[in-house]
N, C-alpha and C positions, 0 to 999 in steps of 0.2 A: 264747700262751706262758705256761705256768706258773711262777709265783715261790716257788722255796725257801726258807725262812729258812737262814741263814746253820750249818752245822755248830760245836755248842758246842766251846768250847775246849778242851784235853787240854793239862795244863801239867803237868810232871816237876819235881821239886824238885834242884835241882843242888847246893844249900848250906841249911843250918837253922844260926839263932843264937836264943838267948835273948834276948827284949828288955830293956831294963831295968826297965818297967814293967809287967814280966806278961806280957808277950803274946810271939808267936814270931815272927821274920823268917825271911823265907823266898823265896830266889832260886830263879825259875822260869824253866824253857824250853817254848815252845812246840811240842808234837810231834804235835800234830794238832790239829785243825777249826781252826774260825778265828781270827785275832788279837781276842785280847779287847779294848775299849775302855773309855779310863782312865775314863769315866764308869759302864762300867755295873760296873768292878770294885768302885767305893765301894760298900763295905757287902753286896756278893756273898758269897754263902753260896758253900761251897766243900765237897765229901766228899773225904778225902782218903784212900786207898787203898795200905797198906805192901805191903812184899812177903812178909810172911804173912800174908796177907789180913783183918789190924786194919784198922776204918777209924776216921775221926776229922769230927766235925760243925766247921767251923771258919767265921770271919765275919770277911771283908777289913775293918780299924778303920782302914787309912791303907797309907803310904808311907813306906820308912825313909829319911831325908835324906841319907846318904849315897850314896845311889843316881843322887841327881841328881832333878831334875823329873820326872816320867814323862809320856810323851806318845801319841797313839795311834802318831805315823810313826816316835817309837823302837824301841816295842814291834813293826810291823808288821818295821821295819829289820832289829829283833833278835836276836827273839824272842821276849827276854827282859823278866820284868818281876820287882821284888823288892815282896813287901807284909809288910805287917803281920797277924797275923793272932791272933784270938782263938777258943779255942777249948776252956778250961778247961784243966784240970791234963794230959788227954789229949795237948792239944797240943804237951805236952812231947815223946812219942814220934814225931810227925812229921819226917822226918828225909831224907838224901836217898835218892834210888831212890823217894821214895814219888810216886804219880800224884795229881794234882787235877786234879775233875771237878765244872762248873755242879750245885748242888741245885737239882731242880726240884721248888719248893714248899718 
């Protein structure tokens, strides 16, 4: 029997804030491949994809505390998971409707 890896996640942005520190929060749903896990989100590079097809290089820095702890069997629960994300001045135009997708490399 042959072993697949697991299909990388497709997470949709549902809400964008400004963080206080620079950086952008950003509430996601999961709408394809698999439930990401909160370990391998730390420090995940992320391409994030508008609907004019801007994209944006962005890098998971944390978790916004108001979200609560994040867990993997929330996330799996969910769907949903909120991060933190850094991404330069670009990151500003991330917003909802746009798609995140695993950088590979």
């Amino acid at each position: 029997m042959e072993h697949h890896p697991p299909d990388p996640p497709l997470l949709r942005v549902v809400d964008a804030l400004d963080h206080p520190h620079g950086h952008r929060i950003l509430r996601t749903r999961l709408i394809g491949g698999s439930s990401p896990r909160v370990r391998e989100l730390r420090g995940a590079r992320f391409e994030a994809h508008g609907p004019e097809g801007k994209t944006v290089d962005l890098r998971v820095v944390g978790f916004p505390l108001f979200g609560g702890t994040p867990s993997d069997a929330r996330i799996r629960a969910s769907g949903r998971v909120d991060l933190v994300v850094d991404g330069g001045e670009d990151a500003r135009a991330v917003d909802r409707t746009w798609k995140l997708r695993p950088r590979t490399v």
